[in-house]
C-alpha positions in Angstrom: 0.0 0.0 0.0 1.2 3.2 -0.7 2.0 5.1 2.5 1.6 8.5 0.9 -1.1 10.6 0.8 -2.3 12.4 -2.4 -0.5 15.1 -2.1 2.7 13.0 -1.4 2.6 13.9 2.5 3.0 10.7 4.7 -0.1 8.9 6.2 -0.3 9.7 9.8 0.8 6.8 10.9 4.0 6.3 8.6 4.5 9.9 10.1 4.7 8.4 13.5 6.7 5.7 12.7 9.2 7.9 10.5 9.4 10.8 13.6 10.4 7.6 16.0 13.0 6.6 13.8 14.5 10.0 13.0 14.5 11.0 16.8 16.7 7.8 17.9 18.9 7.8 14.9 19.5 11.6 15.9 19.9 11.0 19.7 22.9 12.8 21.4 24.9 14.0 18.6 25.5 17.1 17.7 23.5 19.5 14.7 22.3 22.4 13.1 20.3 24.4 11.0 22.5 24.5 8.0 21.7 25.5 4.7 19.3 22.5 3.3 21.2 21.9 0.0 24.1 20.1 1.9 21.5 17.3 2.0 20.7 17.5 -2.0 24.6 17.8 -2.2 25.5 14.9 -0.4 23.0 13.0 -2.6 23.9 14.3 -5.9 27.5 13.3 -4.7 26.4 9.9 -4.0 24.5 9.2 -7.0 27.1 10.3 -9.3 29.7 8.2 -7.5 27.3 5.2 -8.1 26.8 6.4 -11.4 30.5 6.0 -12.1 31.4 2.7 -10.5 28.5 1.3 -12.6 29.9 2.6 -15.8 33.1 1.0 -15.3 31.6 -1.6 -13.1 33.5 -4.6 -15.0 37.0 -2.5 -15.2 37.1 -2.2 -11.5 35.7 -5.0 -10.5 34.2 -6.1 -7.2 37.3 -4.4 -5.0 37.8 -1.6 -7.4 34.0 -0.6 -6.8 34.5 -0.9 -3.2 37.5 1.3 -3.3 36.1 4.0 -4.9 32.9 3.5 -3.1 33.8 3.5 0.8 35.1 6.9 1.1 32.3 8.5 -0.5 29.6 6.2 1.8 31.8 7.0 4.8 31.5 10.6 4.1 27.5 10.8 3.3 26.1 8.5 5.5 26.4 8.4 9.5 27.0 4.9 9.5 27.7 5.2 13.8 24.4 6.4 14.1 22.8 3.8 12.0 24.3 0.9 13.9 23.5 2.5 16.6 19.8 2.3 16.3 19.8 -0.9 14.6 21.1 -2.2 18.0 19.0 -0.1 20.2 19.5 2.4 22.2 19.7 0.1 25.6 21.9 -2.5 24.5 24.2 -0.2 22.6 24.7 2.1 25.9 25.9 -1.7 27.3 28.4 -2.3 25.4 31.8 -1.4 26.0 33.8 1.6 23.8 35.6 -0.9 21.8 32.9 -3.3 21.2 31.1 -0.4 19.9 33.9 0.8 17.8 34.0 -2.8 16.5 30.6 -2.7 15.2 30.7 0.4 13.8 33.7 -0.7 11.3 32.2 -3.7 10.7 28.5 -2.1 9.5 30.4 0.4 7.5 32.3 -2.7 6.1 29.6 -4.5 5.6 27.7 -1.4 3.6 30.7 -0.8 1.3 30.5 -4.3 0.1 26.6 -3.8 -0.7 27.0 -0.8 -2.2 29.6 -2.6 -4.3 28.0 -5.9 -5.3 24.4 -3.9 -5.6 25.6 -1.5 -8.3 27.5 -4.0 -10.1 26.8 -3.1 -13.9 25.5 -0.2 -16.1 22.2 -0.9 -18.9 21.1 2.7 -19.2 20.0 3.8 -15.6 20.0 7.1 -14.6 19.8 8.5 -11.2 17.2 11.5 -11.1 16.5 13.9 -7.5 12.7 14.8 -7.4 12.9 17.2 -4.8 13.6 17.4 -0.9 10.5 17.7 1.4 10.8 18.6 5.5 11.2 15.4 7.7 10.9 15.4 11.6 12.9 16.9 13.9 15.0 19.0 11.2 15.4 16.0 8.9 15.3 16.5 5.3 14.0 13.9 2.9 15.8 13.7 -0.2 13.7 12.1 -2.7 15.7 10.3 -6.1 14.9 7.6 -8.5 16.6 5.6 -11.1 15.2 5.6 -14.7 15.9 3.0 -17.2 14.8 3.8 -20.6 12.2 6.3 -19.4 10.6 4.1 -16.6 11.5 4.3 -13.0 13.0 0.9 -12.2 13.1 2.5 -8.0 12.5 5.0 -6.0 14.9 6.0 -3.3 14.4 8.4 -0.2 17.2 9.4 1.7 16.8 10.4 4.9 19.7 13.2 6.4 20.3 15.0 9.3 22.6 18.3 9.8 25.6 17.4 12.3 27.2 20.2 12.3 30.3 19.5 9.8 27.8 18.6 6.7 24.8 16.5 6.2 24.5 13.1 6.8 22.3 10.4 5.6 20.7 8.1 8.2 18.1 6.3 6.6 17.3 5.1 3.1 13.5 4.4 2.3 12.6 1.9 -1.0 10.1 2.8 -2.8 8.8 5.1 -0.1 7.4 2.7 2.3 10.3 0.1 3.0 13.0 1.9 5.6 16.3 0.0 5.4 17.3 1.1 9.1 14.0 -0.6 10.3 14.6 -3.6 8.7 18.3 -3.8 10.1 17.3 -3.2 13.9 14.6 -6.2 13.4 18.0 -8.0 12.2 20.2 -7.0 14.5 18.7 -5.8 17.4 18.2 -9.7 18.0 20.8 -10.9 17.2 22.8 -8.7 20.1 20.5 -9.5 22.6 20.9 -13.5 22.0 24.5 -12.8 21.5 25.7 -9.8 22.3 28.6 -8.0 20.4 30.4 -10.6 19.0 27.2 -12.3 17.8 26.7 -9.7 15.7 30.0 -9.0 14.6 30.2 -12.6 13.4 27.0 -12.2 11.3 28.5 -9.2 9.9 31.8 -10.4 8.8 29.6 -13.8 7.5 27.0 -11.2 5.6 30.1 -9.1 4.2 31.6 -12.2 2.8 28.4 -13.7 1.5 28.5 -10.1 -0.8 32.2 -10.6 -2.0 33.2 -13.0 -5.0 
């Protein structure tokens, strides 16, 4: 069902849920009101470095991709904050520094190598930005598609937040109702409570070699 209404707001209760998410992934770090086109810009920076890696997806291969890839993902998304809420607040605040400084290279590991083996060819696409429209709590909603031969094969929301330094990306939303963040914590929120840390730092290094050839 689409969560939208018809004039492209949310439905109340996607709302609620999106407010909720935004609000935890934003807990106790530091922002802003910036200028809103460092969102767009972090966007249009991403998609053309997908763009790229696709084009020459079979020159670089599966570690070239990567390569060019992490710096770029590192620099628009706020992959500490991510983990963070895909753990949960109360279990993350258990673990010690390291443990947590563990998981937060292994996620960003784990999302360079999905990046990588996700955009792993070039047929035509093209990556279009519709717009941004106000989130909770500051957020912006950057709101992009890819187009194949004049048909939108997805649509991709990206959801950032000012930290101070520049914009960051903490959520991605498919086709504007599946939240990728969401769908992480119901992974690995469990996964840390039946075995804490290195539970989930084992399914992590088994997921991120599951991706690489």
């Amino acid at each position: 069902m689409d969560p939208t209404r018809g004039d492209g707001t949310l439905r109340p209760g996607r709302r609620t849920v999106l407010c909720g998410l935004v609000a935890a992934l934003a807990l106790g770090l530091p922002g802003t009101v910036r200028a809103a086109d460092g969102a767009r810009r972090q966007v249009d920076r991403l998609n053309a470095t997908l763009l790229d890696v696709m084009q020459r997806a079979d020159a670089l291969g599966f570690e070239g991709r990567q390569a060019v890839l992490a710096p770029v993902l590192d620099a628009v998304f706020d992959f500490a904050a991510m983990i963070r809420f895909a753990v949960g607040r109360a279990r993350w605040n258990k673990l010690d520094e390291g443990e947590q400084a563990d998981l937060i290279a292994a996620f960003a590991g784990f999302s360079h190598a999905t990046y990588a083996a996700r955009f792993d060819g070039y047929s035509g696409q093209s990556f279009v930005v519709d717009g941004e429209r106000a989130g909770p709590r500051g957020a912006l909603i950057v709101e992009t598609r890819i187009d194949k031969a004049g048909e939108t094969e997805a649509e991709i929301d990206y959801v950032a937040i000012d930290r101070g330094d520049d914009w960051r990306v903490v959520d991605v939303v498919f086709n504007r109702q599946i939240s990728e963040m969401s769908r992480r914590r119901s992974e690995f929120g469990g996964v840390v409570q039946r075995g804490g840390a290195p539970a989930l730092l084992e399914e992590l290094a088994r997921a991120t070699a599951a991706l690489t050839p």
